[in-house]
Backbone as a chain_set.jsonl record, in Angstrom:
{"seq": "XXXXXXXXXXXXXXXXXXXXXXXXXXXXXXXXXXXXXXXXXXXXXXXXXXXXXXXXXXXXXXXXXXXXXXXXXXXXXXXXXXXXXXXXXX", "coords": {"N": [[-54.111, 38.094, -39.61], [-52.666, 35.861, -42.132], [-53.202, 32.081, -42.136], [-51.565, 29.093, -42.084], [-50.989, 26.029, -43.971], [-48.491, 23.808, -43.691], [-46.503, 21.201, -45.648], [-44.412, 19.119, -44.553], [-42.254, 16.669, -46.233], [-41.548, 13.781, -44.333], [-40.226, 10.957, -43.956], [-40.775, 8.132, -42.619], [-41.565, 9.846, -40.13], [-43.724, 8.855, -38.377], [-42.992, 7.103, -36.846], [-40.786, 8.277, -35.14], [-39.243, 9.047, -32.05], [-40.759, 9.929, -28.481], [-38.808, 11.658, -27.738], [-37.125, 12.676, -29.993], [-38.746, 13.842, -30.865], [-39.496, 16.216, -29.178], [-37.014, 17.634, -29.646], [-37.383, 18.416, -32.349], [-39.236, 19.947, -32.233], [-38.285, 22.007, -29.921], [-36.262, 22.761, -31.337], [-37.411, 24.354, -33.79], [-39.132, 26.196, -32.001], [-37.012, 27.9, -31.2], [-35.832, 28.773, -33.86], [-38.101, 30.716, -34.361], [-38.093, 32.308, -32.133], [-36.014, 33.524, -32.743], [-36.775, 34.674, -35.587], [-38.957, 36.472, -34.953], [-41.966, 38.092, -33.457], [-44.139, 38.035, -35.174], [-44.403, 35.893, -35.914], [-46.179, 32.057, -35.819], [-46.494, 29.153, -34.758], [-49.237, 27.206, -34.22], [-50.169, 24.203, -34.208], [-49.046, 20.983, -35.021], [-49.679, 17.801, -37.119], [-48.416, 14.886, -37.235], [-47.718, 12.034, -39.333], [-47.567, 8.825, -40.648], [-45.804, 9.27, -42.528], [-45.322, 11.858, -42.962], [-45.197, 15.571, -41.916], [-47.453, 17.715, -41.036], [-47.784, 21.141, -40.77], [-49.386, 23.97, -39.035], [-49.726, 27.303, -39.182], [-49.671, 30.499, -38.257], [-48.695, 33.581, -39.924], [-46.988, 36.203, -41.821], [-46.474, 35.843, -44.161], [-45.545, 33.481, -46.728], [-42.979, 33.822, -47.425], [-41.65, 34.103, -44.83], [-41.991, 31.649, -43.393], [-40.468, 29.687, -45.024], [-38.124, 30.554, -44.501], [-37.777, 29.942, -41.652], [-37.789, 27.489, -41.934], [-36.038, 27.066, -43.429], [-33.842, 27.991, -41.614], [-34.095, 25.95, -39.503], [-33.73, 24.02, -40.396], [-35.474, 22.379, -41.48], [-37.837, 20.111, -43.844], [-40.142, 21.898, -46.521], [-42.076, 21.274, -47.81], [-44.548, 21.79, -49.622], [-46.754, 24.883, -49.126], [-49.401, 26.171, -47.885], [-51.897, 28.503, -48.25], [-54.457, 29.083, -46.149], [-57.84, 29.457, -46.661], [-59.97, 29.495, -46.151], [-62.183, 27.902, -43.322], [-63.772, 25.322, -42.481], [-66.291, 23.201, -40.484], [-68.331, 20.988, -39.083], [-70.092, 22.79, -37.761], [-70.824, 24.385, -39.903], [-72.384, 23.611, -41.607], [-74.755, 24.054, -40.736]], "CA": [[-52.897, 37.589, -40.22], [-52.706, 34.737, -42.882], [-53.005, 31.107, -41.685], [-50.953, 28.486, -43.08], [-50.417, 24.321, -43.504], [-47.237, 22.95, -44.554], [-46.309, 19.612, -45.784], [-43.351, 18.257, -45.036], [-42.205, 15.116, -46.237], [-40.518, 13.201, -43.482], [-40.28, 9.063, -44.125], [-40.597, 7.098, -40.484], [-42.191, 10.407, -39.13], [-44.387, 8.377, -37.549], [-41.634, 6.57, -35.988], [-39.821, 9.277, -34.52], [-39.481, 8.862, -30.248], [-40.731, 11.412, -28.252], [-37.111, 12.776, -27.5], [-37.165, 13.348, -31.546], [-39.864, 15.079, -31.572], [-39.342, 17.2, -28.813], [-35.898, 18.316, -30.54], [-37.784, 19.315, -33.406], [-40.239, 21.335, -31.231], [-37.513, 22.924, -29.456], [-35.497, 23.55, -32.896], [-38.359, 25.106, -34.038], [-39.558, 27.313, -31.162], [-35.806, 28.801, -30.84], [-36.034, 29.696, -34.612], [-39.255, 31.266, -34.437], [-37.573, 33.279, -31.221], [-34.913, 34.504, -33.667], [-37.678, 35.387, -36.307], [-39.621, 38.056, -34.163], [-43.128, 37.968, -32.949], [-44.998, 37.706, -36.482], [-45.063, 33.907, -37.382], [-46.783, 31.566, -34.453], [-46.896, 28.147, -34.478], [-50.282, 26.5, -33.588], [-49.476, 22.666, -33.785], [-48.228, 19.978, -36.099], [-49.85, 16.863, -37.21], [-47.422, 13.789, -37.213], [-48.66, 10.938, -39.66], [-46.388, 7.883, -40.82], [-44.348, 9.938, -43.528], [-45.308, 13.233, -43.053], [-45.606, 16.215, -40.481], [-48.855, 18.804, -41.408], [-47.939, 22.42, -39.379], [-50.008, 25.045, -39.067], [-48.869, 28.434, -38.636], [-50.253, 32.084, -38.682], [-47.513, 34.132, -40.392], [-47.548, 37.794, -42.689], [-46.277, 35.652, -45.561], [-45.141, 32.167, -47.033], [-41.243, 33.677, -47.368], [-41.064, 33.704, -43.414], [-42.262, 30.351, -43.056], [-39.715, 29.163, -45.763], [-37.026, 31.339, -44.121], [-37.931, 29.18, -40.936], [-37.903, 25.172, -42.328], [-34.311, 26.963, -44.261], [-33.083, 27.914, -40.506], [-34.405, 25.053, -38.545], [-33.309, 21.847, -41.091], [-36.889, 21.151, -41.768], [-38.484, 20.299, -45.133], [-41.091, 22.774, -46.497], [-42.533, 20.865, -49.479], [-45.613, 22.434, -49.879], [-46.732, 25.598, -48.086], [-50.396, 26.206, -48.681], [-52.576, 29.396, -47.293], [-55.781, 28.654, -45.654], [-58.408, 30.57, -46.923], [-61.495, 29.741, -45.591], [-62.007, 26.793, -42.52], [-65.672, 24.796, -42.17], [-65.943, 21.926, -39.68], [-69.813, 20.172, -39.131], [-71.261, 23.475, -37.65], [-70.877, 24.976, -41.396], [-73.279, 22.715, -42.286], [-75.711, 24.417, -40.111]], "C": [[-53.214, 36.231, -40.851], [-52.665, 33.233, -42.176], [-52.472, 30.169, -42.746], [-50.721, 27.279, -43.247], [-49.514, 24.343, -44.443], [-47.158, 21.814, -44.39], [-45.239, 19.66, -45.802], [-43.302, 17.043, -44.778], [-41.197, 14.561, -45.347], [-40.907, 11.981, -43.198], [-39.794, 8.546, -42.972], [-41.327, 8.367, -39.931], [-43.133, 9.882, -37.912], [-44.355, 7.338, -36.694], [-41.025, 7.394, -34.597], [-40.689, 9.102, -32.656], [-40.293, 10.285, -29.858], [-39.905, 12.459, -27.767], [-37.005, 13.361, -28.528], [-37.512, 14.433, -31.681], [-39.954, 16.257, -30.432], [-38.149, 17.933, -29.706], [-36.193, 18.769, -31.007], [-38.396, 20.457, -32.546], [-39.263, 22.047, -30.583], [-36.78, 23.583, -30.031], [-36.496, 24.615, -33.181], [-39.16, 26.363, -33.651], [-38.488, 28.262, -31.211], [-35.75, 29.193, -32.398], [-37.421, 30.652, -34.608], [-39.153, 32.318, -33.203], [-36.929, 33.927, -32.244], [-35.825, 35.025, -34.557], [-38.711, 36.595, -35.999], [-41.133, 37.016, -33.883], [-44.36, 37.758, -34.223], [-45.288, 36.519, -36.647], [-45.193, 32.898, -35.559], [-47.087, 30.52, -34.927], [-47.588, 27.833, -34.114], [-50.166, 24.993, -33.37], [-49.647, 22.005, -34.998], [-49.606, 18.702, -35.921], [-49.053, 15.89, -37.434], [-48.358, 12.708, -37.753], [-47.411, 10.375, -40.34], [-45.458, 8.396, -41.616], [-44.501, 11.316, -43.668], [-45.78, 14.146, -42.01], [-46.665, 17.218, -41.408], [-48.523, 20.015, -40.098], [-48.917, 23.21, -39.659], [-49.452, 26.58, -38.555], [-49.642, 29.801, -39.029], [-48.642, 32.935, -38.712], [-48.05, 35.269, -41.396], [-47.256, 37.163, -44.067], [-45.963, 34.365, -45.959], [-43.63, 32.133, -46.845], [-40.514, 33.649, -45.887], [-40.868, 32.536, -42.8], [-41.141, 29.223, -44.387], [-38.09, 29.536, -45.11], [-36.775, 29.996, -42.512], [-37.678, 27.809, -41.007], [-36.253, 25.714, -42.644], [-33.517, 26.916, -42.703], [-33.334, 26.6, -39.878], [-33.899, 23.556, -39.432], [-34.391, 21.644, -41.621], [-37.482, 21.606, -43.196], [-39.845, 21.315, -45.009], [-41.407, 22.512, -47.747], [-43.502, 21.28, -50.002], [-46.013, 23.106, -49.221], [-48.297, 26.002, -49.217], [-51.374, 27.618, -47.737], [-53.697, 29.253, -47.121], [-56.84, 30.206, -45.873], [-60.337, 30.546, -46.246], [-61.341, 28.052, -44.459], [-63.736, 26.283, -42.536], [-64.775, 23.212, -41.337], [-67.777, 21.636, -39.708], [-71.107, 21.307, -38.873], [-71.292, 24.751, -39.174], [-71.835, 24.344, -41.758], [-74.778, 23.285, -42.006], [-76.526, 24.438, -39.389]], "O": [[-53.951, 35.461, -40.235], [-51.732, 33.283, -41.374], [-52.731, 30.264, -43.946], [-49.863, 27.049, -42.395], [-49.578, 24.722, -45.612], [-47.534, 21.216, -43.383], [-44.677, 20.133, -46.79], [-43.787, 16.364, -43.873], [-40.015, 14.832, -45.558], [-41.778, 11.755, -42.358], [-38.659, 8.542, -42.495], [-41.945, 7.976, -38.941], [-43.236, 10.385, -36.793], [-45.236, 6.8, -36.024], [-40.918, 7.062, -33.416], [-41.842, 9.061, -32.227], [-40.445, 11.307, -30.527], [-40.121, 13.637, -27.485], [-36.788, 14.571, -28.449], [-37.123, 15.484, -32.19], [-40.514, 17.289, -30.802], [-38.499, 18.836, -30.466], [-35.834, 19.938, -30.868], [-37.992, 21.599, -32.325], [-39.555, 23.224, -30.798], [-36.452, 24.723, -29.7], [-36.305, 25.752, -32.751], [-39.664, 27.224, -34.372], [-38.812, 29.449, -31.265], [-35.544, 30.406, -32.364], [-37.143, 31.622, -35.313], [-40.026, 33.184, -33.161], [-37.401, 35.003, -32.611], [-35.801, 36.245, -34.393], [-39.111, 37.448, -36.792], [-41.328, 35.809, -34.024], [-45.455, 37.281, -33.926], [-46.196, 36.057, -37.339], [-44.524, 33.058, -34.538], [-48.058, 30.6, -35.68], [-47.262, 27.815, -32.927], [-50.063, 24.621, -32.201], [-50.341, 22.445, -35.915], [-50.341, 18.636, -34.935], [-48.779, 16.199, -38.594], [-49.393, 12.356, -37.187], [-46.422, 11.058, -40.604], [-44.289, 8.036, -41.479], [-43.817, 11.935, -44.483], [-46.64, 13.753, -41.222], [-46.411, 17.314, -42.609], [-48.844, 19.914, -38.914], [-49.367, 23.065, -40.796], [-48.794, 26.745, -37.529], [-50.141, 29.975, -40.141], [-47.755, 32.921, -37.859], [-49.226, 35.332, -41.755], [-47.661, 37.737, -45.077], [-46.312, 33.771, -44.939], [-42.979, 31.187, -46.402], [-39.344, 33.342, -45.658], [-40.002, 32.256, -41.971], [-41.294, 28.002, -44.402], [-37.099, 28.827, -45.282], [-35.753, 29.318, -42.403], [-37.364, 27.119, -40.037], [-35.306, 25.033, -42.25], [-32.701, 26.02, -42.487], [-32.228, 26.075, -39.751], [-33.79, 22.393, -39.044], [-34.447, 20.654, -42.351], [-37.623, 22.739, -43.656], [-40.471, 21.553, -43.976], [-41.147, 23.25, -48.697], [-43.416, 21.161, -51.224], [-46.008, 22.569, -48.113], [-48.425, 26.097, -50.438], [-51.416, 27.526, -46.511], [-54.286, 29.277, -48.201], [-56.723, 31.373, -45.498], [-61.314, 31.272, -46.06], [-60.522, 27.189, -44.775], [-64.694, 27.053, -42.606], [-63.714, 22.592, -41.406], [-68.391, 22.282, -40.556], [-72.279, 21.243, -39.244], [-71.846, 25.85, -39.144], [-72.236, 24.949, -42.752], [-75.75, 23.097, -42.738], [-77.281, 25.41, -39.339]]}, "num_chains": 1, "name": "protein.A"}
């Protein structure tokens, strides 16, 4: 199944308490209950104005369907097509 990062833009993100940010995480998990078993959250990056998710999902319109239920921006939704980290190098 497709892997996926989204950008959303969220100004102070890297503000936000950790009561905030559970909320979101708990917003988030309870749509992704209502959406079925297809789209899976792996984890978020949090940086001063913006969150980075990652997600394995069958398509981009589930993961748009998701930010529309949950409140949350979905400014750029990008599909990961290939991953390298240091042992790519060889």
């Amino acid at each position: 199944m497709p892997k996926f990062v989204i950008e959303r833009d969220l100004p102070g993100a890297g503000n936000l308490t950790k009561e905030q940010l559970h909320g979101i995480a708990t917003k988030s998990c309870a749509v992704i209950k209502g959406l079925g078993p297809t789209i899976n959250w792996v984890h978020s990056y949090v940086t001063p104005d913006k969150i980075y998710c990652v997600y394995i999902a069958p398509n981009e319109e589930i993961l748009r369907e998701h930010a529309r239920q949950g409140g949350f921006p979905a400014n750029r939704i990008s599909e990961v097509k290939h991953m390298i980290d240091p042992t790519t190098a060889g």
